[in-house]
RODOMAR-60278 format. One record per residue (C-alpha): residue number from 0; residue in three letters; x, z, y. Coordinates in pm, 1 decimal. Each point is the difference from the previous one (the first is absolute). Layout:
N
[kese NUM, ALA, [X, Z, Y]],
...
//
This chain:
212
[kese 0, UNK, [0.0, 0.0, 0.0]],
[kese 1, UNK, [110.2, -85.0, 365.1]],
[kese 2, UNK, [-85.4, 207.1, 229.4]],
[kese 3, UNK, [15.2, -7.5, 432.0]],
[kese 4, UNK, [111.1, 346.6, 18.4]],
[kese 5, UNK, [315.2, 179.0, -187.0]],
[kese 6, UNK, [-277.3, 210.9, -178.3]],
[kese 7, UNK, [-317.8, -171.2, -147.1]],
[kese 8, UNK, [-302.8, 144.8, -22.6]],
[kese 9, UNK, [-141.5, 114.3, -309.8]],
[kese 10, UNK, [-257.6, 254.1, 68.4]],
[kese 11, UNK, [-232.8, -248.3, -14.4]],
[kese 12, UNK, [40.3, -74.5, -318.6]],
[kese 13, UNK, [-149.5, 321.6, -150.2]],
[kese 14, UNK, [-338.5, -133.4, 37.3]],
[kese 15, UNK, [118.4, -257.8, -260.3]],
[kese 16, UNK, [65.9, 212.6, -322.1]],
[kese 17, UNK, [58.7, -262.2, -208.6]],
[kese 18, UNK, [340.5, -57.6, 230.7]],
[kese 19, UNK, [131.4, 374.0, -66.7]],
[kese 20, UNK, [211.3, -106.6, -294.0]],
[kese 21, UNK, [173.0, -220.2, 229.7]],
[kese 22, UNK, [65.4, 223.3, 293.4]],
[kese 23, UNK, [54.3, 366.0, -186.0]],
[kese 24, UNK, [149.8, 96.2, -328.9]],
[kese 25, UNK, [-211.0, 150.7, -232.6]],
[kese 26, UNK, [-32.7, 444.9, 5.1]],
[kese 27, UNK, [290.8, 136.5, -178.2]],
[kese 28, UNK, [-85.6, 57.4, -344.5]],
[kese 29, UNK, [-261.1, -263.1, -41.9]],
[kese 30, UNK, [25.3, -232.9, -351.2]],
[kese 31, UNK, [61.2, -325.8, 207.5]],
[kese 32, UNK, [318.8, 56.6, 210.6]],
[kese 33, UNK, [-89.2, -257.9, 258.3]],
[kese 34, UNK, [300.4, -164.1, 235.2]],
[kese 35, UNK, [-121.8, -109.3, 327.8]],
[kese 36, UNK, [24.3, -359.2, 108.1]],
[kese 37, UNK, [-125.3, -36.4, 299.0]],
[kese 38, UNK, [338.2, -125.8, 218.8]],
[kese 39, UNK, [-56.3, -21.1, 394.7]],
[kese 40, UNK, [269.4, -174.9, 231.0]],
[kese 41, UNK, [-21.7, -49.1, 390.5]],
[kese 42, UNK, [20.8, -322.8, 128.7]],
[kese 43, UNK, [339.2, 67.2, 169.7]],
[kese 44, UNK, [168.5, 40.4, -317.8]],
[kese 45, UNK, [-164.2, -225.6, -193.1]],
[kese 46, UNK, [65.6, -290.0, 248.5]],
[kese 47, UNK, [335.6, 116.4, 176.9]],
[kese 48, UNK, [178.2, 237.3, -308.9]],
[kese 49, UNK, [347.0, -32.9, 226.8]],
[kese 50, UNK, [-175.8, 225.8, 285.6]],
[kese 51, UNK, [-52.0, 251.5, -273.1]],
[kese 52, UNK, [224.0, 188.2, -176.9]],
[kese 53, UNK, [-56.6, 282.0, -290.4]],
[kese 54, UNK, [221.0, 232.0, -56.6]],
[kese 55, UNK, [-11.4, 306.8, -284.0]],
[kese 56, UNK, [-79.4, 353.1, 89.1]],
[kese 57, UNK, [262.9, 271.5, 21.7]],
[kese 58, UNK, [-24.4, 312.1, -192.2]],
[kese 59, UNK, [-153.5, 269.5, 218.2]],
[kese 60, UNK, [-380.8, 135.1, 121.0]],
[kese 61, UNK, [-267.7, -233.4, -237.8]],
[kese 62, UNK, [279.8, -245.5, -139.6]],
[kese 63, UNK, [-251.5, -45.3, -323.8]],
[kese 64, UNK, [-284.3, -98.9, 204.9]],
[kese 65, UNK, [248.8, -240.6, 240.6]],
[kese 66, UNK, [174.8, -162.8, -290.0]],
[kese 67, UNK, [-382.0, -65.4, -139.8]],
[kese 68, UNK, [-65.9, -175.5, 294.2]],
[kese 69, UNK, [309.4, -193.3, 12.2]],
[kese 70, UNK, [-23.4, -116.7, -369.5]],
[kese 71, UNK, [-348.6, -56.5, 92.8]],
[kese 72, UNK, [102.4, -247.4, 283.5]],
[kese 73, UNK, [287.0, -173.7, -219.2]],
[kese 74, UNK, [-223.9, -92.6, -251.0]],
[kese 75, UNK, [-271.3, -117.1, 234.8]],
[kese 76, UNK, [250.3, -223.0, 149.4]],
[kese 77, UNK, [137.4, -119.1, -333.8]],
[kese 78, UNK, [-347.6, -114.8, -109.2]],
[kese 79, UNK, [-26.1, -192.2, 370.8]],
[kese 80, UNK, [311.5, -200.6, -34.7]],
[kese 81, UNK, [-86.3, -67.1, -402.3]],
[kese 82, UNK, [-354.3, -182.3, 96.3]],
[kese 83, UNK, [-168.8, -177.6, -205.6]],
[kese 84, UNK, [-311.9, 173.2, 76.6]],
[kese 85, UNK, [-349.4, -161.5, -141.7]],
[kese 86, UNK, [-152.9, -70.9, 332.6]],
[kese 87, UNK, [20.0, 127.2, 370.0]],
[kese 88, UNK, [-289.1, 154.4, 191.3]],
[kese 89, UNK, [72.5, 77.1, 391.1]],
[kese 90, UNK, [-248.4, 209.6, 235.2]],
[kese 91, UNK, [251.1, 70.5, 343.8]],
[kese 92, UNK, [-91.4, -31.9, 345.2]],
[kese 93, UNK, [338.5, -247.0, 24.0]],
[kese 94, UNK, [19.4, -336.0, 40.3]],
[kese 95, UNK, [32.3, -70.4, -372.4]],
[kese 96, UNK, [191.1, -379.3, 101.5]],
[kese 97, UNK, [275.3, 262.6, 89.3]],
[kese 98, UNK, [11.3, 103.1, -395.2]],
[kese 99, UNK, [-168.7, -158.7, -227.0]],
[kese 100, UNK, [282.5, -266.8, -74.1]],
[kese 101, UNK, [238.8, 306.0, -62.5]],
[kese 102, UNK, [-281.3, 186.7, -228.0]],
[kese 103, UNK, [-106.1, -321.1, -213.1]],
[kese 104, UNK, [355.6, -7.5, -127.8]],
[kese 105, UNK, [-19.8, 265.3, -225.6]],
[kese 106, UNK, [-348.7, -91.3, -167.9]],
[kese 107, UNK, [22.9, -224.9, -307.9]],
[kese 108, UNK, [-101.9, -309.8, -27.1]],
[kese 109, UNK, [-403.3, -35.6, -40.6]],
[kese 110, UNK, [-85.2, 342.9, 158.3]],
[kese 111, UNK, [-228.0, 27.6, 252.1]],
[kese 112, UNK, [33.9, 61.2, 378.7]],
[kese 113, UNK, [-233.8, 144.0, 156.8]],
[kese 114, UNK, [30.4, 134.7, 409.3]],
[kese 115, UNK, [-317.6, 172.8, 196.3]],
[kese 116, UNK, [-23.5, 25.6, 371.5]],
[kese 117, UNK, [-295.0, 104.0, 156.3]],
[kese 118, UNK, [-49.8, -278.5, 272.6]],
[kese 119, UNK, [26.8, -394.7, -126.9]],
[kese 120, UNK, [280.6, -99.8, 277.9]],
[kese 121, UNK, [264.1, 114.9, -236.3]],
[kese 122, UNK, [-102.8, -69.7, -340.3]],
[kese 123, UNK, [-53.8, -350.4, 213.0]],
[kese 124, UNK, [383.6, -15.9, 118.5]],
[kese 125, UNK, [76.8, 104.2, -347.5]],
[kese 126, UNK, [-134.9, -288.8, -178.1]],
[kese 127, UNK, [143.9, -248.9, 271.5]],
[kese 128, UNK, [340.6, 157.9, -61.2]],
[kese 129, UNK, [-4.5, -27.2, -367.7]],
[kese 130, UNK, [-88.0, -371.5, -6.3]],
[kese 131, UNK, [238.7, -144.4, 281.1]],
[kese 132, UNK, [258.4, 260.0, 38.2]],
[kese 133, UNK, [131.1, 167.8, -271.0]],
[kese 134, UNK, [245.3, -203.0, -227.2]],
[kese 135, UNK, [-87.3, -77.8, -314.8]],
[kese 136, UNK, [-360.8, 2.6, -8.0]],
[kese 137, UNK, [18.8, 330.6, -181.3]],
[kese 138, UNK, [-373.8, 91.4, 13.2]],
[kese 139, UNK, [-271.5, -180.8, -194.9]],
[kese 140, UNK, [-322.8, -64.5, 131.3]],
[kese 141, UNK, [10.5, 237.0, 305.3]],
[kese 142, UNK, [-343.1, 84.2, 45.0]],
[kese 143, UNK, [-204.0, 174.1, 260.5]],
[kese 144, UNK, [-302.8, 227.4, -65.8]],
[kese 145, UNK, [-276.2, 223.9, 174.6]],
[kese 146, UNK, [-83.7, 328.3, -105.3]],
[kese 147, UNK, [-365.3, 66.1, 38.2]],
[kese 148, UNK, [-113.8, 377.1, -5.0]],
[kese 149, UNK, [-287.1, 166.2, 46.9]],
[kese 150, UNK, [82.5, 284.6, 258.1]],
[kese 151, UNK, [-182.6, 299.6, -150.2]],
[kese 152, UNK, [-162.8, 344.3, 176.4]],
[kese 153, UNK, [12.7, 328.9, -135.3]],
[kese 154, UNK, [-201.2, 285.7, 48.1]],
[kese 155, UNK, [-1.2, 357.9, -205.9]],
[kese 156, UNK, [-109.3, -119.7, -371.9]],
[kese 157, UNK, [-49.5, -383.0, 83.9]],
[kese 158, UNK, [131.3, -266.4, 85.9]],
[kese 159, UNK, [-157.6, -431.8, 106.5]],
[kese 160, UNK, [172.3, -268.2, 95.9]],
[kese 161, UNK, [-15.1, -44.2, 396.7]],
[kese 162, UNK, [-283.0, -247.3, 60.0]],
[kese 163, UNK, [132.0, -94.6, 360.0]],
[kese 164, UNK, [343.5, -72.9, -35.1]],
[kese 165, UNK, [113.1, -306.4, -152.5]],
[kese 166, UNK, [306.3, 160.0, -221.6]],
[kese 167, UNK, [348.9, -149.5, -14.2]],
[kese 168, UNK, [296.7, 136.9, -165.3]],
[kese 169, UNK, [310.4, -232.0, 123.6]],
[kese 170, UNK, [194.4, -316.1, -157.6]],
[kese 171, UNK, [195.0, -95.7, -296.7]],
[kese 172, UNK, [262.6, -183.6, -79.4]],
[kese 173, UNK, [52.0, -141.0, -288.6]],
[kese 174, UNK, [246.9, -194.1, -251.8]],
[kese 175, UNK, [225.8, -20.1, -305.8]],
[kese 176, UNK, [395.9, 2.5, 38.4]],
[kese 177, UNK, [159.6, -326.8, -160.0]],
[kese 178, UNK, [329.6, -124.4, -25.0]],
[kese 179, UNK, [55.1, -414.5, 66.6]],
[kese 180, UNK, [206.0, -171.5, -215.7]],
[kese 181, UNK, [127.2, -338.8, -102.9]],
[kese 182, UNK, [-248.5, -172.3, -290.3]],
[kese 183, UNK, [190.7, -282.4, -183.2]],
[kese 184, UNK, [-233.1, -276.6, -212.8]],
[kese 185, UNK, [139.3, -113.8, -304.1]],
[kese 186, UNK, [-29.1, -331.1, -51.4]],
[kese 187, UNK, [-157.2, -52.5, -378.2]],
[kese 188, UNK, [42.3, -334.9, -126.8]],
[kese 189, UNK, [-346.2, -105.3, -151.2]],
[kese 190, UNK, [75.2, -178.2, -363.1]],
[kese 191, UNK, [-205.3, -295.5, -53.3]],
[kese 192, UNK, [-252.7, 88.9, -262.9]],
[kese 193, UNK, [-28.2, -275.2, -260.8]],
[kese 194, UNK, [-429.0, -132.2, -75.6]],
[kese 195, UNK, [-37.1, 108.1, -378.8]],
[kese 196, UNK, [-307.5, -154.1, -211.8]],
[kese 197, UNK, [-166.1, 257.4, -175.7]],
[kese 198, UNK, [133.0, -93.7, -337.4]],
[kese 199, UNK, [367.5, 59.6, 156.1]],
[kese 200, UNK, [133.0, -314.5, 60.4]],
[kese 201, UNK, [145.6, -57.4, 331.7]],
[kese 202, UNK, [-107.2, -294.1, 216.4]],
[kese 203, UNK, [320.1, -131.6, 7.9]],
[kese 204, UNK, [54.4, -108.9, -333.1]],
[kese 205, UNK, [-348.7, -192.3, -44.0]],
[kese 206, UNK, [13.9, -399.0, 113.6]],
[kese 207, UNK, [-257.9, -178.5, 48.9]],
[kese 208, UNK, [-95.2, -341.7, -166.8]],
[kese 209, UNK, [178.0, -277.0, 127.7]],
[kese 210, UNK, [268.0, 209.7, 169.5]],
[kese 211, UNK, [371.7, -104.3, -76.5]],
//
């Protein structure tokens, strides 16, 4: 995960329980030891590692906890530089021309991209960018869609969908990563198929009456 800030947030993911095993390790004891993998990484690092530099801890006040967090961070940026993620899914307030060319590197070929803004200008820009301006044509298909919602109100033990508004819920972009390459044609000679009666004898060998 990318994140704007040096810190993501992820109290907002505990109303999503099903996302726990990702974010916290399991209660001590339990039967399923469970290892976080949920990874988070700042644009700043992600995009410019030489402006950031890790170094260990040094033995002293909460050097367990430190050297957690700095094994934590070398691993994160191990699995950054690896890629070969199975898609990429962006939802910033940046310009995403200003990373998506360095973020699509690292996904494999055939995953899906996916960016959401919520105005249309750049999803727009986006979609202009990919088809005339980055090399390579390394996007297939670069779509854009509309999210329609229905805004909803809420009241003490109900809830309707808001008969005045007219919902909205932003813009998508869309596409799958590809990788251009050079397609050579074979040339296959076609053999001349010889007419065969149906008793076996080729054409060839019958003359006709009068023939030489």
């Amino acid at each position: 995960m990318l994140c704007e800030n040096l810190q993501p947030y992820t109290d907002v993911l505990k109303y999503f329980p099903h996302l726990q095993k990702y974010v916290q390790p399991d209660e001590p004891g339990s039967t399923s030891e469970n290892t976080p993998t949920f990874h988070s990484l700042d644009f700043l690092s992600a995009l410019h590692p030489d402006t950031v530099t890790i170094t260990p801890p040094i033995e002293g006040p909460l050097y367990e906890r430190k050297l957690k967090t700095y094994n934590m961070h070398v691993e994160t940026n191990r699995i950054w530089n690896e890629g070969g993620f199975d898609g990429f899914l962006s939802a910033t307030s940046y310009d995403p021309t200003s990373y998506i060319a360095k973020c699509i590197e690292r996904v494999s070929l055939s995953g899906s991209i996916v960016v959401y803004s919520q105005y249309r200008e750049p999803i727009a820009e986006l979609q202009n960018h990919a088809l005339t301006k980055m090399p390579a044509a390394p996007i297939l298909g670069p779509t854009i869609h509309e999210i329609r919602a229905t805004r909803w109100c809420t009241s003490k033990g109900r809830a309707r969908p808001d008969m005045l508004g007219r919902g909205g819920g932003g813009w998508i972009f869309s596409g799958t990563k590809v990788e251009e390459g050079i397609f050579e044609q074979q040339n296959v000679k076609k053999s001349k198929k010889q007419k065969v009666e149906s008793n076996g004898t080729e054409m060839e060998d019958i003359q006709l009456e009068g023939s030489a």
